[in-house]
Structure formats: C-alpha cells, structure tokens
N, C-alpha and C positions, 0 to 999 in steps of 0.2 A: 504494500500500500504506500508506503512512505518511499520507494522507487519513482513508483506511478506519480506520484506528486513532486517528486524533484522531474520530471521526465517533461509533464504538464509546467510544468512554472520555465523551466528552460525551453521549453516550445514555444512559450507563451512571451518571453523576454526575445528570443529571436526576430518573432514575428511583430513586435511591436519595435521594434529596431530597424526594419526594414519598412515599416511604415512611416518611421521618422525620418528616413535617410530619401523615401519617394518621393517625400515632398520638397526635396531640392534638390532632385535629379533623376533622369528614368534608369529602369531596372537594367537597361545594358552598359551604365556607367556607372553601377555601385558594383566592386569588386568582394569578396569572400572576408577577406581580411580587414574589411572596412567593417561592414557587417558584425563581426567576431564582439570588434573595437566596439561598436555600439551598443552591441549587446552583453558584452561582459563575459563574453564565455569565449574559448579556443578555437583555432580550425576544427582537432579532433570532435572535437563536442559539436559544431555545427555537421559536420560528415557523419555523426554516428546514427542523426534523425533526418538528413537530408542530404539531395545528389547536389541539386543545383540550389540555387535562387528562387528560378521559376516556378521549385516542388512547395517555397515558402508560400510565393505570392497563389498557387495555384491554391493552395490549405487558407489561406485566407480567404480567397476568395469564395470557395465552398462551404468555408465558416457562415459569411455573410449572406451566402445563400440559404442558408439551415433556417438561419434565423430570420427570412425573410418573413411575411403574413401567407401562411396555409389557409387555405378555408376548411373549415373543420369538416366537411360534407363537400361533395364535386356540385359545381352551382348544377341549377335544375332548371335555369331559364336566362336567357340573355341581360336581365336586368341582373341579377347574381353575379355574372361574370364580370359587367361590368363593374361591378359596384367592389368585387376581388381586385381588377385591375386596377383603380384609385387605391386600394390597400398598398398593392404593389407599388404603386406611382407616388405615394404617399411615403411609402419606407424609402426610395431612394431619393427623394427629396428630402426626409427629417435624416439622413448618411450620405449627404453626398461630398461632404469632402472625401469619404470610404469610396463610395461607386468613381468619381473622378478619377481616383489613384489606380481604381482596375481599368475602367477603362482607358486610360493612356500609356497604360503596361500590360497589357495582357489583351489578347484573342478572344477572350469571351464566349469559345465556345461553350462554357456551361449553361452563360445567360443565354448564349443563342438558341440551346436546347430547349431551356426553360420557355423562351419566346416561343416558338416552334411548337411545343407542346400547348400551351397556354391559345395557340391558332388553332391548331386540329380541334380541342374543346369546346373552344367559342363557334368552329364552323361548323360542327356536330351539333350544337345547342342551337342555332341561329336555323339550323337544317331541319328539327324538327319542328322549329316553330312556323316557318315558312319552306315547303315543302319545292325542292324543285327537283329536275329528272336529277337519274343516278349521274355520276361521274367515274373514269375509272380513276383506280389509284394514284397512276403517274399525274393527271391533272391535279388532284386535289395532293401529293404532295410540293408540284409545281406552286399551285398555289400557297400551298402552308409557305417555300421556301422564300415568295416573292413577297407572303406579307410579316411574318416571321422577322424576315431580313428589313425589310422595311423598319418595322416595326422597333427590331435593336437599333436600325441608325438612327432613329427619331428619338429613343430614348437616352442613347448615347450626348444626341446634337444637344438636347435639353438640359441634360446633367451638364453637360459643358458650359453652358450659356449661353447657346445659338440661338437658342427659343425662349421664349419669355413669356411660359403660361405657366398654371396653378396644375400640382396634379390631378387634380379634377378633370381639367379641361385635356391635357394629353389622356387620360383615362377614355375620357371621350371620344377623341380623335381615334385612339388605337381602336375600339370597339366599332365606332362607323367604318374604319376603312376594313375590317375583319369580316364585313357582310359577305356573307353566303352568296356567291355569283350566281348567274344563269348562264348555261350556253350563251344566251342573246349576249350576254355581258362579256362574254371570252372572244365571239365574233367580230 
C-alpha cells in the first residue's frame, strides 16, 4: 500500500511538472532532464513509470478525460444529448487552461474518438426521432468522420480563442450541425 502511494505521488509530481514547464514551451522542446529538475525526482525514476514524455502528457490527458461529465444513462432523445454536450462544453470551458495545453501538444486522438462516438449517438438519436431511409455503413461513418472532425476543430478553435461564444451556444452549434442527413442532403 504505502509502494502504491509513493508510486501515485511520484506520478503525480511528474505530471504536474510537465504541466508547468507546457506553459512556457511545447512538448518537443522540454527535454527528460529538464522534467526530472522540475519534478524532483531522477532520470531512473522518470524511466521506471515512463518511455517518453508523450506517455506523460498522453496519462494526463486521459486523466482529464475520466473526469470529464458522463451522463449517468445514454440520452434517450436529442434534447438529452444536447443538453450532455453543454456539460461537455461546459467542463472545457471551466479547464481550459488544461484543454489548451492538450490541444497545442498532443493529437487528440482520444478526444477525436470521444467526438466521433458522441456523433454516431447523436445520429442514432436524431434517426429515430426523425426517420429517414437506411444508409450503408461507409456513409454514415463518412459522415461520423466529416462531422466528428469538424466538430474537434471547432472545439479546438474555441478553447483557443478563435470563437467567442458561451458553451451553451457551441453546445448548440455542434448538435444543429450533427442532424441526421437525407440522401437529398448528400446529393
């Protein structure tokens, strides 16, 4: 037990070390040794819980995902989802000096999945509220990837300060442009 807690607290001093050192410089110009210095601990000590850097900022990052807003239940109707999505829009608004430092260091493929998933949901939900013909797979996940993707750069431009609305209001945005297409719509 008292392993597990010196193992945590040195996880936990690293990582917060390398969040201090993001915010005056990106993650391909803090070196290993710099890191150590900031965190208090060795090279060995930084190598015995991680490869790289990127293993830190990736554990943070999934941290921050953990603790995002879950809905306690999958919504059951478009007004649910939306109103999930303002949670969401909401959490990275009240952390975004956090979300900033992932997104100008990192890929974001977790968020991008999270996007992505959070599309297929809402088109599924939007699908049975308003019924249209089938689609096959490749469309609808062409579609997940065009609005998904969309969907991370507008939340990305936001947190950065390209846009200048309330999460409410991007909540909304992302949910109108998530509508369930029709053929006629793809034509």
């Amino acid at each position: 037990m008292k392993q597990d807690l010196r193992i945590a607290v040195t996880k936990r001093m690293i990582r917060e070390a390398l969040l201090c050192l993001l915010k005056m410089k990106p993650l391909n110009k803090i070196k290993v040794n710099e890191l150590c210095a900031e965190a208090g601990v060795n090279r060995a000590t930084f190598y015995r819980h991680y490869e790289t850097l990127q293993d830190v900022l990736h554990e943070i990052e999934v941290e921050f995902i953990r603790q995002m807003p879950h809905p306690a239940k999958r919504p059951r109707n478009v007004n649910e989802a939306q109103d999930y999505m303002e949670a969401v829009c909401t959490y990275f608004y009240d952390h975004s000096d956090m979300i900033k430092l992932l997104f100008l260091n990192r890929t974001d493929a977790d968020m991008m999945q999270g996007m992505n998933e959070f599309c297929r949901s809402f088109l599924e939900l939007r699908k049975k509220e308003l019924p249209t013909p089938d689609m096959d797979e490749d469309t609808v996940k062409a579609i997940i990837a065009l609005v998904g993707g969309g969907g991370h750069c507008l939340l990305r431009q936001w947190i950065l300060g390209e846009i200048h609305k309330t999460p409410k209001e991007i909540a909304a945005i992302l949910c109108h442009v998530i509508h369930w297409p029709t053929y006629k719509d793809l034509n």
